[in-house]
C-alpha positions in Angstrom: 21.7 -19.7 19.8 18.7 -21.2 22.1 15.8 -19.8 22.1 14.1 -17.4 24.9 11.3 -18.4 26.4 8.0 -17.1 24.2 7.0 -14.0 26.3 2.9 -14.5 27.7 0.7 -13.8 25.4 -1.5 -11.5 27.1 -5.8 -11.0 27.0 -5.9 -8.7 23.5 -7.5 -5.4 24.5 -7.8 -2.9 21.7 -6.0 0.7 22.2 -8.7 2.6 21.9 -10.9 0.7 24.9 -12.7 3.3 26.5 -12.8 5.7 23.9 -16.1 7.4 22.3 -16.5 7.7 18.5 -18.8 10.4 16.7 -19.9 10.6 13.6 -21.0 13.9 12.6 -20.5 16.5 9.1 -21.1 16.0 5.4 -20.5 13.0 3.8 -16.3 12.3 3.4 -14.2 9.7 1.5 -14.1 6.2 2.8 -16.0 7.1 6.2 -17.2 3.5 6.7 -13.3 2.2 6.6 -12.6 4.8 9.1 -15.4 4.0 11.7 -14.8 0.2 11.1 -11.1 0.2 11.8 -11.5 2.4 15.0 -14.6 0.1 15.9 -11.9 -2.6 15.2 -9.2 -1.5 17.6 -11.7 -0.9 20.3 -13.4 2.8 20.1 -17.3 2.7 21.3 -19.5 4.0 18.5 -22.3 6.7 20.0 -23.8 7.6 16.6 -23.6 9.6 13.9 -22.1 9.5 10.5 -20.5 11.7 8.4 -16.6 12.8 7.2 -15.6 14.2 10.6 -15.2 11.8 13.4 -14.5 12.3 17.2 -12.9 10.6 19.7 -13.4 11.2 23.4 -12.0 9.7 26.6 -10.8 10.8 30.0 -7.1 10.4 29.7 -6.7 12.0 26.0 -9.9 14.4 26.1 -11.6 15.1 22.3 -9.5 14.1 18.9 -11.4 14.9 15.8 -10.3 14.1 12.4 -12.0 15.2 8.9 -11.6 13.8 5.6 -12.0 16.1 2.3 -11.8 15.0 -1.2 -9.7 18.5 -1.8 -9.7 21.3 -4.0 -10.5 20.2 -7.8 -11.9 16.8 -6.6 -15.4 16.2 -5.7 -15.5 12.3 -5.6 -13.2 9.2 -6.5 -13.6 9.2 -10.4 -11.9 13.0 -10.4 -9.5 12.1 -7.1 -8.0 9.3 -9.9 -8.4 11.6 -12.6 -6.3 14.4 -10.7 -3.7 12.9 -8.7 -2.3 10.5 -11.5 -3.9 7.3 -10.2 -6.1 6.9 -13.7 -2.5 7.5 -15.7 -0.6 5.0 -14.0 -3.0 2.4 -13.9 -3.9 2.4 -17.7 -0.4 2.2 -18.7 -1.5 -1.3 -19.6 -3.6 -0.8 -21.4 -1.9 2.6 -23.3 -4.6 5.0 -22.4 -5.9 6.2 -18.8 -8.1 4.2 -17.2 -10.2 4.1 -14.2 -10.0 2.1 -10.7 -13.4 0.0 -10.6 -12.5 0.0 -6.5 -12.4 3.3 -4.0 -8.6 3.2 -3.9 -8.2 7.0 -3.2 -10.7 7.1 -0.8 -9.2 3.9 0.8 -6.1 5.2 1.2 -7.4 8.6 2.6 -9.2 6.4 5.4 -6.7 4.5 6.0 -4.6 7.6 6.8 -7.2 9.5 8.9 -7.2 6.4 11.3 -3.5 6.9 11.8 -3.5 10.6 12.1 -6.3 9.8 14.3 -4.2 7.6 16.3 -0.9 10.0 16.4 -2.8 12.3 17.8 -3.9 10.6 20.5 -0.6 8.9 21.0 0.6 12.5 21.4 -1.8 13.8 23.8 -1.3 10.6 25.9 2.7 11.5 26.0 1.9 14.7 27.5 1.5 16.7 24.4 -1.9 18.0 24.1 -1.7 20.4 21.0 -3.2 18.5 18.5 -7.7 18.7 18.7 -7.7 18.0 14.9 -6.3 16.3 12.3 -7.4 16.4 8.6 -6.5 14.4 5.2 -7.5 15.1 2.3 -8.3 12.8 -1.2 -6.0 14.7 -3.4 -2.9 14.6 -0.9 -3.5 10.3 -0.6 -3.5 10.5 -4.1 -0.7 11.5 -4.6 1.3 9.4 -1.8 -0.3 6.3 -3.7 1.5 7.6 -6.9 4.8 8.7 -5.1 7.0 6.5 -7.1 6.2 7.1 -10.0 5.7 10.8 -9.8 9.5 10.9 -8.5 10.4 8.9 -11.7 8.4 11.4 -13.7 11.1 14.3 -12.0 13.9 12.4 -12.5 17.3 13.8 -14.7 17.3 10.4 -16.6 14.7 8.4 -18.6 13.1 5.2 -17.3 15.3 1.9 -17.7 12.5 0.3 -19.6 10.1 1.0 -22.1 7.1 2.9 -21.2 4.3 0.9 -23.5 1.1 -0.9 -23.4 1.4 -4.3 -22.5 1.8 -7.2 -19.8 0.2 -9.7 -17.5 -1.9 -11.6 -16.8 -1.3 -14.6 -19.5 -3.6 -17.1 -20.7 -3.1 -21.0 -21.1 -4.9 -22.7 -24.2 -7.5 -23.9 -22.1 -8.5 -20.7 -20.8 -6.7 -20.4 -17.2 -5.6 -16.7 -16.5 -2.6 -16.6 -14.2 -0.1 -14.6 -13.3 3.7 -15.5 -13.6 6.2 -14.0 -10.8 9.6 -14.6 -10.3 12.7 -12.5 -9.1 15.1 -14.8 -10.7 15.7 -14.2 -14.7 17.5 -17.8 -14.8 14.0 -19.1 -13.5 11.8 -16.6 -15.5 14.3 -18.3 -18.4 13.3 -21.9 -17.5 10.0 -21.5 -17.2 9.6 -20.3 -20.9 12.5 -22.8 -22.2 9.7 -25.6 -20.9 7.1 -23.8 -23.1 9.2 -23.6 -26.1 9.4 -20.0 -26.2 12.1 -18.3 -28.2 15.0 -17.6 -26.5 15.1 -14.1 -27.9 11.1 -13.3 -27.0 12.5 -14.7 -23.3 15.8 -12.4 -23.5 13.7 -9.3 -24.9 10.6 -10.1 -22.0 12.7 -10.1 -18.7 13.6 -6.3 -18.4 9.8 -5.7 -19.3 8.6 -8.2 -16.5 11.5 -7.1 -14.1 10.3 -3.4 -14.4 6.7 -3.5 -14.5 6.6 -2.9 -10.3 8.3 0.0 -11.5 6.8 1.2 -14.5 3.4 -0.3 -14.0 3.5 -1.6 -17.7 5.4 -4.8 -19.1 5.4 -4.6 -22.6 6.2 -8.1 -23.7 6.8 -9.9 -27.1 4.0 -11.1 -28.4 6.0 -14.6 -28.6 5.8 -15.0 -25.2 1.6 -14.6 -25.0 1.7 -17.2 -27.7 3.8 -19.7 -26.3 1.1 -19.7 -23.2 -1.6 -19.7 -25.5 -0.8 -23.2 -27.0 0.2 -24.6 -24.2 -2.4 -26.3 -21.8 -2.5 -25.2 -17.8 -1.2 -29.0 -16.3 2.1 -28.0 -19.0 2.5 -24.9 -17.2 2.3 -25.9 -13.6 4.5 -28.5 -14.3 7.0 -25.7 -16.3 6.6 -23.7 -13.0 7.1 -26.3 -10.9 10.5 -27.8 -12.5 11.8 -24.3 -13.0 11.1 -22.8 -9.4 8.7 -20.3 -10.6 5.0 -19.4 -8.9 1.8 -18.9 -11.4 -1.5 -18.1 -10.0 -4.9 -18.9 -11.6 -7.1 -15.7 -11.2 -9.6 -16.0 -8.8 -13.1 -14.4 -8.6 -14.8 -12.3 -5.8 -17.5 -14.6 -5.3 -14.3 -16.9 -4.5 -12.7 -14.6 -2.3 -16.1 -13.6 -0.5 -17.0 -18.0 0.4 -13.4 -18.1 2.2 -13.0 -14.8 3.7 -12.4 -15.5 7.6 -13.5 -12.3 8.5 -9.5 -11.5 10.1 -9.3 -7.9 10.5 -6.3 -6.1 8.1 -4.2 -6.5 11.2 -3.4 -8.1 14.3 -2.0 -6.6 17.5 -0.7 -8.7 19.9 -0.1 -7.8 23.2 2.6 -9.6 25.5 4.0 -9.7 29.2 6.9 -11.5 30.8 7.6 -12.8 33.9 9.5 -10.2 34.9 8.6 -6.6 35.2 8.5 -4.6 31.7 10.8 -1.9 31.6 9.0 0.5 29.9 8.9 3.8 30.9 6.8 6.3 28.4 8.8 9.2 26.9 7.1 12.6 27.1 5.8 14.2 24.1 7.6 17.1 22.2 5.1 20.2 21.0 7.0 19.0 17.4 5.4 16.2 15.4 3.3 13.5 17.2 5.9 10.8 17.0 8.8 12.6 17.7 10.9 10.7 20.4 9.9 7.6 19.3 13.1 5.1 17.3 11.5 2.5 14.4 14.5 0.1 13.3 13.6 -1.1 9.7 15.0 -3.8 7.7 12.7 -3.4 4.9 13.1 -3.6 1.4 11.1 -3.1 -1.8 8.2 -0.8 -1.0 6.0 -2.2 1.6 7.9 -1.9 4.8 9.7 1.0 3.7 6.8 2.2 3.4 5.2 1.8 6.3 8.9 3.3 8.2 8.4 6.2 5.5 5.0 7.2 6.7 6.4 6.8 10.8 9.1 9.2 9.6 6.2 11.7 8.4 4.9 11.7 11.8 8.1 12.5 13.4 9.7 9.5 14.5 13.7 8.5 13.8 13.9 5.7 11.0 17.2 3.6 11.1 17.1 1.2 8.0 18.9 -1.7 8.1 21.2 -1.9 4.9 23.2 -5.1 3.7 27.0 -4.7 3.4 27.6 -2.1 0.8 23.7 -0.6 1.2 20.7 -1.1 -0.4 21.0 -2.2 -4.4 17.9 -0.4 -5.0 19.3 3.2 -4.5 21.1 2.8 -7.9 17.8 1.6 -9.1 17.0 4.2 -12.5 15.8 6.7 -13.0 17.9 8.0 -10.5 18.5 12.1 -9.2 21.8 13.4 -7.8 23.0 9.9 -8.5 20.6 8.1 -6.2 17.2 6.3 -7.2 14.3 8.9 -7.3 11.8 5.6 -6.5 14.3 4.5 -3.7 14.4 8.5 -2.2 10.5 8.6 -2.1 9.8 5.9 0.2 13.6 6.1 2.3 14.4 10.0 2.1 15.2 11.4 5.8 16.1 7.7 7.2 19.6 7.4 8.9 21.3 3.7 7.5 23.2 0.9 9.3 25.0 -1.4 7.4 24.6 -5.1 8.8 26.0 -8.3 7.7 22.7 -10.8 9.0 24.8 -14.0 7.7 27.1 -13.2 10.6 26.7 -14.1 14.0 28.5 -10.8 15.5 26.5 -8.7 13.5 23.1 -10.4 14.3 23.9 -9.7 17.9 24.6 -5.9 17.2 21.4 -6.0 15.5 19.4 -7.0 18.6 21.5 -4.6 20.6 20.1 -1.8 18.1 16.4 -3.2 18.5 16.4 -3.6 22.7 17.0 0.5 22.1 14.1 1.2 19.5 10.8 1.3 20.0 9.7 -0.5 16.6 11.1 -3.4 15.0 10.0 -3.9 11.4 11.1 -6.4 8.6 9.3 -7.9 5.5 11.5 -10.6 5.2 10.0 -13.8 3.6 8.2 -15.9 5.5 10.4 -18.3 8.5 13.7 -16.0 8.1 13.6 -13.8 11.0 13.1 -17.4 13.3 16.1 -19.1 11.5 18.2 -15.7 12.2 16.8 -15.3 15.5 15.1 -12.5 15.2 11.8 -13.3 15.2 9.2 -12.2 18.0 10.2 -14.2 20.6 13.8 -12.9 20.4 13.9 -9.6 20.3 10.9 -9.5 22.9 12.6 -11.6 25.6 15.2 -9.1 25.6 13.2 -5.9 25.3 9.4 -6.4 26.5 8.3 -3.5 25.6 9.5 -3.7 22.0 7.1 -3.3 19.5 7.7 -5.9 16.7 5.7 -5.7 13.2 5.8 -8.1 10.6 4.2 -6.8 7.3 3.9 -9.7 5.2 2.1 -11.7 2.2 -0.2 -13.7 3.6 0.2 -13.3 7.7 -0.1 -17.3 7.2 -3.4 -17.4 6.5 -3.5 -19.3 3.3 -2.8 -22.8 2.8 -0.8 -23.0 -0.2 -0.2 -19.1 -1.3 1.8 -18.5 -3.7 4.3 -16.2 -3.8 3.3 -13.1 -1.4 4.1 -10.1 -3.6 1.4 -7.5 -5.1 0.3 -8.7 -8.3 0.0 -12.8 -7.0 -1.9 -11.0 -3.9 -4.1 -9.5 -6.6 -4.7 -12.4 -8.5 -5.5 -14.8 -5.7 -7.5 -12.7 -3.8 -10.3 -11.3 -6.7 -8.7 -8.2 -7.1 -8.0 -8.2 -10.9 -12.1 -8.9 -11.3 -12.3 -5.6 -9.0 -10.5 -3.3 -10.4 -12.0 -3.6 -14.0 -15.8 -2.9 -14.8 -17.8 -5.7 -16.4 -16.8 -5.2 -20.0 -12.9 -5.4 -19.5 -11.4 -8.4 -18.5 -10.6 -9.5 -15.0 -6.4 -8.4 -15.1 -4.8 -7.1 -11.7 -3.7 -3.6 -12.0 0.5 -3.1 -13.0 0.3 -0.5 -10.4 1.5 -1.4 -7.0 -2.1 -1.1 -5.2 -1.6 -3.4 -2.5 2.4 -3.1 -2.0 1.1 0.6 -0.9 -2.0 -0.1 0.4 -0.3 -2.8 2.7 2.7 -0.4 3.5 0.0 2.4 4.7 -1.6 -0.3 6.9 1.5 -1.3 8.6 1.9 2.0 9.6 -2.0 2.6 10.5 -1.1 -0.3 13.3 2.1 0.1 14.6 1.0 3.5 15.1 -2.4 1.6 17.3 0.2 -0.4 18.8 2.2 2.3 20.0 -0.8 3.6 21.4 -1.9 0.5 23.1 1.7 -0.1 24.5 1.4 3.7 26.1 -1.8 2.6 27.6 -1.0 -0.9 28.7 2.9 -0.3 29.2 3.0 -4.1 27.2 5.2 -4.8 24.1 2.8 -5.5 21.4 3.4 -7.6 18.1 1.8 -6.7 14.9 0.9 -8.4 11.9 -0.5 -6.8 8.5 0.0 -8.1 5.2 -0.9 -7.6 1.6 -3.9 -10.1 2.2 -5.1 -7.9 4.7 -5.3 -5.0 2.0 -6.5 -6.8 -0.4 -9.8 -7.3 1.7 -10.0 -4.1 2.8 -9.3 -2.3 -0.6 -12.3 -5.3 -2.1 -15.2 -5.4 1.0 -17.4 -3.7 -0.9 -17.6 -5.7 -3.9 -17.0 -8.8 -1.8 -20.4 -8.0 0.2 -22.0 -7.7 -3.6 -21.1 -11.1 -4.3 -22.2 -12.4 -1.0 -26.1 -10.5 -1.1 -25.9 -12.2 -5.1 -25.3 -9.4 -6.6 -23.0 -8.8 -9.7 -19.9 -7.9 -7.8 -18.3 -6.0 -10.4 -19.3 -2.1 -11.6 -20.8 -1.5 -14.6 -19.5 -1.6 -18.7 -17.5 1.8 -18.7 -17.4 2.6 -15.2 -15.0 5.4 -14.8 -14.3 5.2 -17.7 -12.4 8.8 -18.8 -13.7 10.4 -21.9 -11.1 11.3 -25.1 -11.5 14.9 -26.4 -9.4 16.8 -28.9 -6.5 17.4 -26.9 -6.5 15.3 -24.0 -9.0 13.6 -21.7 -11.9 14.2 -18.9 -13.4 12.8 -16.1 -16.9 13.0 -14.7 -17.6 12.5 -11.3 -19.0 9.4 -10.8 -23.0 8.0 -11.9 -22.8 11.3 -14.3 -23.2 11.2 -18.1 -22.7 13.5 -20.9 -25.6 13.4 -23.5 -23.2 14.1 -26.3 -19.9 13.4 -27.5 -16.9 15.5 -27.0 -14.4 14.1 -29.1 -14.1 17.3 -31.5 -14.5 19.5 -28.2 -11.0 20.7 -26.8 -10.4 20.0 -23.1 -11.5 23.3 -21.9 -14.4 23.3 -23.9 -15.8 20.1 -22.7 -15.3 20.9 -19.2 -17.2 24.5 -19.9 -19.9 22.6 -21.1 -20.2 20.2 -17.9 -20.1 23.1 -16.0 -22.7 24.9 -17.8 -24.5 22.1 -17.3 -24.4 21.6 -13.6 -22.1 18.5 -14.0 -18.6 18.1 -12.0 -15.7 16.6 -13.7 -11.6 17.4 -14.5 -9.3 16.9 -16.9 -7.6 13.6 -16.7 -3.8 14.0 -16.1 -1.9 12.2 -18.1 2.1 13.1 -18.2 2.9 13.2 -14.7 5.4 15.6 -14.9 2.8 18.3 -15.5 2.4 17.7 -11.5 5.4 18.7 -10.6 5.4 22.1 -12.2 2.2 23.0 -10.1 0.6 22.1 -6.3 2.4 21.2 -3.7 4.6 19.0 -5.2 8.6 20.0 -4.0 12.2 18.7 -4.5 14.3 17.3 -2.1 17.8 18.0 -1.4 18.7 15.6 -3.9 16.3 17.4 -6.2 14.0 14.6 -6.3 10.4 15.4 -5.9 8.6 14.6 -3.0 5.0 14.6 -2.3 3.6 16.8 0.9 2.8 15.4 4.0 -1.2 13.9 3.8 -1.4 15.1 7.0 -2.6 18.4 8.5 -2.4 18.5 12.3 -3.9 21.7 14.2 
């Protein structure tokens, strides 16, 4: 097939051009993240700071959105402790743990910007109903621990072992890197060149293959050795002969010298030579992207992700399935015979079967995207321009078209390794951020950035809808795990640039072990005594007596689901509300 002709690029101008932004309220999670990004994409700041933030302009009038930590938070430290977040990250390390980083508050700004942005795409359609929009801590909290609290409700157990345990490795000269394959014949060869035992390999791949899963890889203790005595040039050169990617850990201060300064994402506005056909379709008084068709051929959890989130907000999701569907809905634990994981990030999406080998069916598959509004893949890097379906492509045909890419690296590191979450986190300083100064630098087994990313795909496809209404041009977008990365690490990468330890202190949010369970205080608090003979309730009187906020640290996330606002599906699957209030 020969290629189109690459549509104009056209001047960049940011969707909210025009536009007025306010700060004004108490103080709210992540409020910086939010006025940055909708600095970023154009908004004029007037003044003002606090947790509720206004937008004004002629054509859409006033759009405020609010950020709350909820109803038992009261800061980060108890937003991890109650949603799960502290549970699933200290699976690792076999007792709950704190995030060093704002990840609950990152995600909750994250999603304000795009319920920001839906609104205004809605009131720019013709549907002025929504004045306000409102997220709270608790709810992103829980959307960042989706997966895994559907496992939790699942009618089977998990496929592998829930146990302490896993990456990063260490070489006998004291390199920490990461290992990732997606091939158990290469994971294989690359432990036959270390002289593992073949049993240790056996027994490790079902650990390693799960751990995106269960955010734990409890490995043989064979397998650490064999790293341990073997030198780093031996295992580059075991990676490189068996076709697997290992990634020394790097530091913030690293990180911080070669940051570009690249916002999270790009939007790329485009015109043709011809006229674009574009013609806006009026808004609904239903959710703010109802009307609007996203075709995704997405898989694993970033781009689905991102399609999930669209789907939230109303809009059709058609995901593009290979012949005989997606092997990942028979992915375990599974509920009415379909993976509980796979249903919370692809529930409520219609499916099309396509064949992108064959030339008939690639065609059918532009056909599908000239009649959608979105376009989205995660494929690795180069595939969509060998199938012909990159940019270029699909826009020639349909100008309007909005086309995102949510990547690795959005090409902006020589030499990256592999582009999925855990290299991401080791390359980018994200193991040293997540752990105060007396653990070890080790990125976390959760899938931070695989969600992270997946929220800011959606964050600017929903910005490029928006500029496309205003503009009436097609618009590419680009985000990335890269791009998350530095977002979820700018504070402690502006640490390390002023000089400053970069890293929070020995025990930072740390949780604290009583008789029965486990608390958390709110952040810069301390207790003055110990409460491990205390019972759970009886620490958290004494805080309280005290004038001191904290929570009790959950720790079986099944005890979720019996309580809040947690529901089941139709498969009976459960599925996390919608962070979104719109009024």
């Amino acid at each position: 097939m020969a290629t189109p002709a690459t549509p104009a690029i056209a001047q960049t101008t940011g969707p909210l051009e025009g536009l007025r932004l306010e700060g004004s309220g108490p103080p709210g999670p992540a409020e910086a993240l939010v006025a940055e990004h909708l600095r970023l994409l154009g908004a004029e700041t007037v003044g003002g700071s606090g947790g509720r933030f206004t937008l004004t302009g002629r054509d859409v009038g006033e759009v405020t959105a609010r950020t709350t930590w909820g109803e038992a938070a009261t800061d980060e430290a108890t937003t991890q402790a109650a949603t799960g977040i502290m549970a699933v990250h200290g699976r690792r390390d076999g007792s709950p743990r704190g995030l060093a980083v704002d990840y609950a508050a990152t995600v909750t700004g994250v999603l304000a910007v795009q319920g920001l942005l839906a609104a205004l795409l809605a009131r720019a359609r013709g549907g002025g109903h929504i004045a306000q929009v409102e997220v709270s801590a608790e709810r992103a909290g829980l959307l960042a621990v989706s997966q895994y609290l559907a496992a939790a409700g699942a009618e089977e157990g998990e496929a592998a072992e829930l146990a302490p345990g896993g990456p990063p490795f260490t070489s006998a000269d004291g390199t920490v890197f990461e290992l990732e394959t997606l091939d158990p014949g290469v994971w294989a060869a690359f432990w036959r060149a270390l002289d593992a035992p073949q049993e240790a390999i056996r027994r490790g791949w079902r650990p390693f293959q799960f751990r995106y899963a269960t955010a734990c890889a409890p490995f043989p203790q064979a397998l650490d050795e064999a790293a341990r005595a073997s030198s780093w040039e031996r295992i580059r050169h075991a990676a490189d002969s068996s076709g697997a990617d290992v990634c020394p850990l790097r530091s913030l201060a690293e990180r911080a010298a070669e940051y570009d300064g690249s916002a999270p994402w790009e939007l790329t506005p485009h015109h043709t030579p011809h006229h674009t056909t574009y013609s806006p379709t009026r808004a609904t008084d239903g959710l703010p992207l109802a009307g609007f068709t996203v075709l995704e051929a997405g898989r694993r959890i970033q781009a689905p992700l991102t399609a999930h989130l669209l789907g939230l907000l109303g809009a059709e999701v058609i995901r593009i399935e290979p012949p005989g569907g997606d092997p990942l809905r028979g992915m375990p634990p599974a509920c009415s015979g379909i993976s509980a994981r796979w249903l919370a990030l692809n529930r409520g999406k219609k499916a099309v079967e396509v064949d992108i080998k064959s030339a008939a069916d690639r065609e059918r598959l532009r056909e599908m995207a000239a009649d959608a509004d979105v376009f989205l893949h995660n494929w690795a890097p180069g595939k969509a321009a060998q199938l012909g379906l990159d940019h270029e492509h699909l826009a020639a045909a349909s100008p309007a078209l909005v086309y995102a890419y949510t990547s690795g690296w959005a090409d902006r590191l020589p030499d990256a390794p592999m582009g999925t979450d855990f290299m991401v986190q080791a390359r980018t300083g994200v193991g040293e951020a997540v752990r105060p100064a007396d653990e070890p630098p080790a990125p976390s087994l959760m899938t931070l950035l695989d969600v992270l990313g997946g929220l800011l795909g959606a964050e600017a496809i929903t910005a490029a809808l928006l500029l496309r209404e205003r503009s009436s041009s097609g618009v590419r977008v680009d985000s990335s795990l890269l791009g998350a990365a530095d977002v979820l690490t700018a504070p402690a990468r502006a640490r390390a640039v002023q000089g400053l330890d970069p890293r929070r202190p020995a025990g930072f949010r740390r949780p604290l072990r009583t008789a029965d369970g486990w608390i958390a205080l709110a952040d810069h608090s301390a207790l003055p005594y110990d409460v491990a003979e205390l019972s759970t309730g009886q620490a958290l009187k004494r805080l309280r007596d005290r004038g001191l906020a904290g929570v009790p640290v959950v720790t079986d996330l099944a005890g979720l689901l019996s309580s809040g606002p947690i529901s089941r599906d139709a498969h009976g699957a459960p599925a996390v509300p919608t962070p979104w209030s719109f009024v």
